[in-house]
C-alpha positions in Angstrom: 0.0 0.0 0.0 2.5 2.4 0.8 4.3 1.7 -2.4 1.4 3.1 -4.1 1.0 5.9 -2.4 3.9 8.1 -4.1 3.8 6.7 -7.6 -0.4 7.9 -7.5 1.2 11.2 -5.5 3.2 12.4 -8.5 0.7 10.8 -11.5 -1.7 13.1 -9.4 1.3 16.3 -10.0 1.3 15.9 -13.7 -1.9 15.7 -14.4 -2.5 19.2 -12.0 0.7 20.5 -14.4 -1.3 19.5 -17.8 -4.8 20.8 -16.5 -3.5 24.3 -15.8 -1.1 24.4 -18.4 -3.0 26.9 -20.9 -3.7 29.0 -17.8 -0.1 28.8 -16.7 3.0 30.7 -17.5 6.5 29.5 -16.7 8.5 31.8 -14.0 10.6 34.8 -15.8 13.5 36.0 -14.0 11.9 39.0 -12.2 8.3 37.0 -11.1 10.8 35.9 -8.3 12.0 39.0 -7.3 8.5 40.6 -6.0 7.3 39.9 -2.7 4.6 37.4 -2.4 2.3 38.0 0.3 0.4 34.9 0.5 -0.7 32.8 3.1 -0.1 29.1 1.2 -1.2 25.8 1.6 0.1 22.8 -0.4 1.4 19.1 -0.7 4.9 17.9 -1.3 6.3 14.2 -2.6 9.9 13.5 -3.0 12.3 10.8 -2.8 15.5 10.4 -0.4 18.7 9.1 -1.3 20.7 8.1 1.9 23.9 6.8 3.2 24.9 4.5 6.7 27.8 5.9 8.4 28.0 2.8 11.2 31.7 2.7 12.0 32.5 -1.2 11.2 35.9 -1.1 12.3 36.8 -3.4 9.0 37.9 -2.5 5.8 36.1 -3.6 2.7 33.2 -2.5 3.3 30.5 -1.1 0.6 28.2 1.3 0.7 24.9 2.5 -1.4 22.9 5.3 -1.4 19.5 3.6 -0.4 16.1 4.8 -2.0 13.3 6.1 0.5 10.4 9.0 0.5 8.9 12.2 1.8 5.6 13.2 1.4 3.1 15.4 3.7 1.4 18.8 3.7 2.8 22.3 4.5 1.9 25.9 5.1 3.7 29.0 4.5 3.3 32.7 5.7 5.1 35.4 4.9 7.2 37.4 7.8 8.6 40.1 6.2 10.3 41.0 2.5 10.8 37.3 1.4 11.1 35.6 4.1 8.3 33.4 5.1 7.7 30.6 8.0 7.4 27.0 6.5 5.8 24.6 8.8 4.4 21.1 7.9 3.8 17.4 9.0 4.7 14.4 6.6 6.3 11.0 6.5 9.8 10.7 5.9 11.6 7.1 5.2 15.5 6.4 5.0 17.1 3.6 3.5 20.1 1.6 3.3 22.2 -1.0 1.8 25.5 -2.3 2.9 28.0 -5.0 1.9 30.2 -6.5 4.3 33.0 -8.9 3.4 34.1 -8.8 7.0 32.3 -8.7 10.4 33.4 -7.0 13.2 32.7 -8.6 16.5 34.6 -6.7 19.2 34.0 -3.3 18.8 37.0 -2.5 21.1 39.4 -4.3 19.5 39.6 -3.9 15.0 41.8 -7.3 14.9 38.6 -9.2 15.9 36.9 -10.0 12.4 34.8 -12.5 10.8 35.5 -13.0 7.4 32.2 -15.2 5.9 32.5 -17.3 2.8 30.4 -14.5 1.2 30.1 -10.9 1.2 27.3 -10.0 3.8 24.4 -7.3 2.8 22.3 -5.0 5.8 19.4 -3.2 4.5 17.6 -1.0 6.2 14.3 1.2 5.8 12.9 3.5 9.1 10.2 5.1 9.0 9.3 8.9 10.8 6.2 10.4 11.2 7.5 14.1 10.9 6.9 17.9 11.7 9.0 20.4 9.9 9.6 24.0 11.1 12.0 26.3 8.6 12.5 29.7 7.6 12.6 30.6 3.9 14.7 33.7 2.3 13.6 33.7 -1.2 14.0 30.4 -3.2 16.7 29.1 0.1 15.9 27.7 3.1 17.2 26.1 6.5 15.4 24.2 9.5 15.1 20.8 11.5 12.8 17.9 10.9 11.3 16.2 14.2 10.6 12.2 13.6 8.9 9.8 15.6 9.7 6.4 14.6 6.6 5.2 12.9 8.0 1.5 11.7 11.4 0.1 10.6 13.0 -3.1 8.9 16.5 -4.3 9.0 18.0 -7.7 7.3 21.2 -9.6 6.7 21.2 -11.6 3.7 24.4 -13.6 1.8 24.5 -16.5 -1.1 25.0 -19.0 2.1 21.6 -19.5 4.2 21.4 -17.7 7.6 19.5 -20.1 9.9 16.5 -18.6 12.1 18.2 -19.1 14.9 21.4 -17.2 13.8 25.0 -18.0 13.4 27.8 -18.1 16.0 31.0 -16.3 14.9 33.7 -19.3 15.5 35.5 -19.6 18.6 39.2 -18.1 17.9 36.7 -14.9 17.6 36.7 -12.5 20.6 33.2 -12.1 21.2 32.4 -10.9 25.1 29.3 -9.8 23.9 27.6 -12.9 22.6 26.8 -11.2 19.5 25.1 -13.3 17.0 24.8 -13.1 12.8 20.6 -13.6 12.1 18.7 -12.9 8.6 16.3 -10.7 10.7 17.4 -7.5 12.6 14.6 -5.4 12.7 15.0 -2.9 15.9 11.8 -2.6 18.1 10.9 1.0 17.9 11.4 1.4 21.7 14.9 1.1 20.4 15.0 3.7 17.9 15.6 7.5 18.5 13.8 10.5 17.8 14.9 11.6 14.3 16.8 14.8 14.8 17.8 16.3 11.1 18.9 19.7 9.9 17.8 20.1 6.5 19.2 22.8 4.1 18.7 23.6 0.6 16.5 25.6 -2.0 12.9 25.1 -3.9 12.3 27.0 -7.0 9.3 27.5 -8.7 8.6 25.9 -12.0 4.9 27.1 -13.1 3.5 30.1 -11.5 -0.5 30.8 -11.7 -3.3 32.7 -9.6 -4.2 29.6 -8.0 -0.8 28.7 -7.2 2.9 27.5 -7.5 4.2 24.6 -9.0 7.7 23.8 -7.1 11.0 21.8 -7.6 13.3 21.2 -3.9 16.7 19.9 -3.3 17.8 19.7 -0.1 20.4 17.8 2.6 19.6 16.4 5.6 21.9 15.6 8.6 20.3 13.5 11.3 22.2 14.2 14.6 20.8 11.5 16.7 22.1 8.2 16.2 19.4 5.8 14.5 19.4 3.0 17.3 20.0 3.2 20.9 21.5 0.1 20.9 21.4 -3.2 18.8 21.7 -5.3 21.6 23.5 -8.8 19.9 22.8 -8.3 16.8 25.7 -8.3 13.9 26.9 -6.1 12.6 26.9 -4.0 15.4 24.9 -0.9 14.5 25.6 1.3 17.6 28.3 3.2 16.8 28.0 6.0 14.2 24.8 5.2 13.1 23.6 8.3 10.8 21.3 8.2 7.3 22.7 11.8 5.8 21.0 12.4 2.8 19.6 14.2 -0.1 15.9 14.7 -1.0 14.4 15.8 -4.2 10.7 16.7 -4.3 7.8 18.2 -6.4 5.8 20.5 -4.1 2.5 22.5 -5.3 1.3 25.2 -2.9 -2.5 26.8 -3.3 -2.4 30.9 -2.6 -5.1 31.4 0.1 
């Protein structure tokens, strides 16, 4: 269901584009320069491209940029010249994708690896319900994004099978901890922090009309709080330096009220 969801989000976008295209005139250079006092109300989609920065403590390690969403509603008011207050609720989802040809076991010590017969891969997907508060100068703009873990799904998987009950790392492997390998991961949200992210970047308009504005975003996002609180005896240990940084490209439209 929720795969839907943004594939009908921006089929609904072009179709808004196409209605109110012989009404519509594409932004010239000085439409952006005049104040616009609007009170505005809207909806956004985009998607997220993000990356784990979990210190393994082992070399050869690969990472990719995973493939998540945002999507919600916003308002925005004018304050003064053009700057304006952007506030907003949505639901934000990062991913990503890992590939391990070694496991560290001992965090304290980096000599302590297990090397598997085949490359290791940890996914991950979390997802925030979200309230956004920024200010906007112009087409720029700069704020925080406040998540409360709504649902999440981590997973090891490799070409040899991972029994249910996990695997033991072998015994000349220093492992105080009694960490184990398992296919399934998945955190319990009581385990996962409140998404902290600063979020930076600029939205520029695309199709201006009466009714409203047709906008394109990029921004970045740093999340300061660590995704997990702990992972307990799970491998790979996901503890330690466990941030999703990433990008977000989205389609907003926002009504003139």
């Amino acid at each position: 269901m929720r795969k839907a969801v943004f594939p009908s989000f921006l089929l609904l976008i072009t179709l808004t584009i196409s209605l109110s295209a012989q009404n519509s005139r594409v932004v010239v250079e000085d439409a952006t320069n005049k104040e616009d006092t609007h009170f505005k109300i809207g909806a956004l989609a985009g998607l997220t491209l993000a990356m784990n920065t979990t210190d393994y403590n082992v070399s050869q390690v690969s990472r990719s940029l995973g493939i998540g969403s945002n999507f919600g509603v916003r308002a925005s008011v004018p304050i003064g010249g053009n700057t304006r207050f952007v506030g907003g609720v949505g639901y934000h989802t990062l991913s990503f994708s890992d590939e391990n040809k070694h496991v560290s076991v001992d965090i304290d010590n980096v000599d302590h690896r297990w090397t598997l017969d085949s490359p290791l891969t940890t996914e991950g997907t979390f997802q925030y319900t979200v309230l956004t508060a920024m200010l906007q100068f112009s087409q720029f703009f700069i704020g925080v994004n406040i998540g409360l873990p709504a649902s999440s799904e981590m997973t090891n998987s490799a070409d040899f099978t991972i029994p249910e009950s996990g695997l033991v790392p072998p015994d000349n492997i220093d492992n105080p901890e009694g960490r184990i390998l398992r296919s399934d991961i998945t955190p319990e949200t009581d385990d996962l922090n409140t998404l902290i992210e600063l979020r930076a970047g600029g939205e520029f308009p695309v199709v201006k009309t009466g009714v409203g504005d047709l906008n394109f975003g990029i921004s970045l996002g740093w999340t300061f709080n660590q995704i997990l609180k702990e992972s307990y005896d799970n491998l790979p240990n996901m503890e330690d330096q466990f941030y999703l940084p990433n990008v977000l490209f989205q389609v907003s439209y926002m009504f003139n009220i």
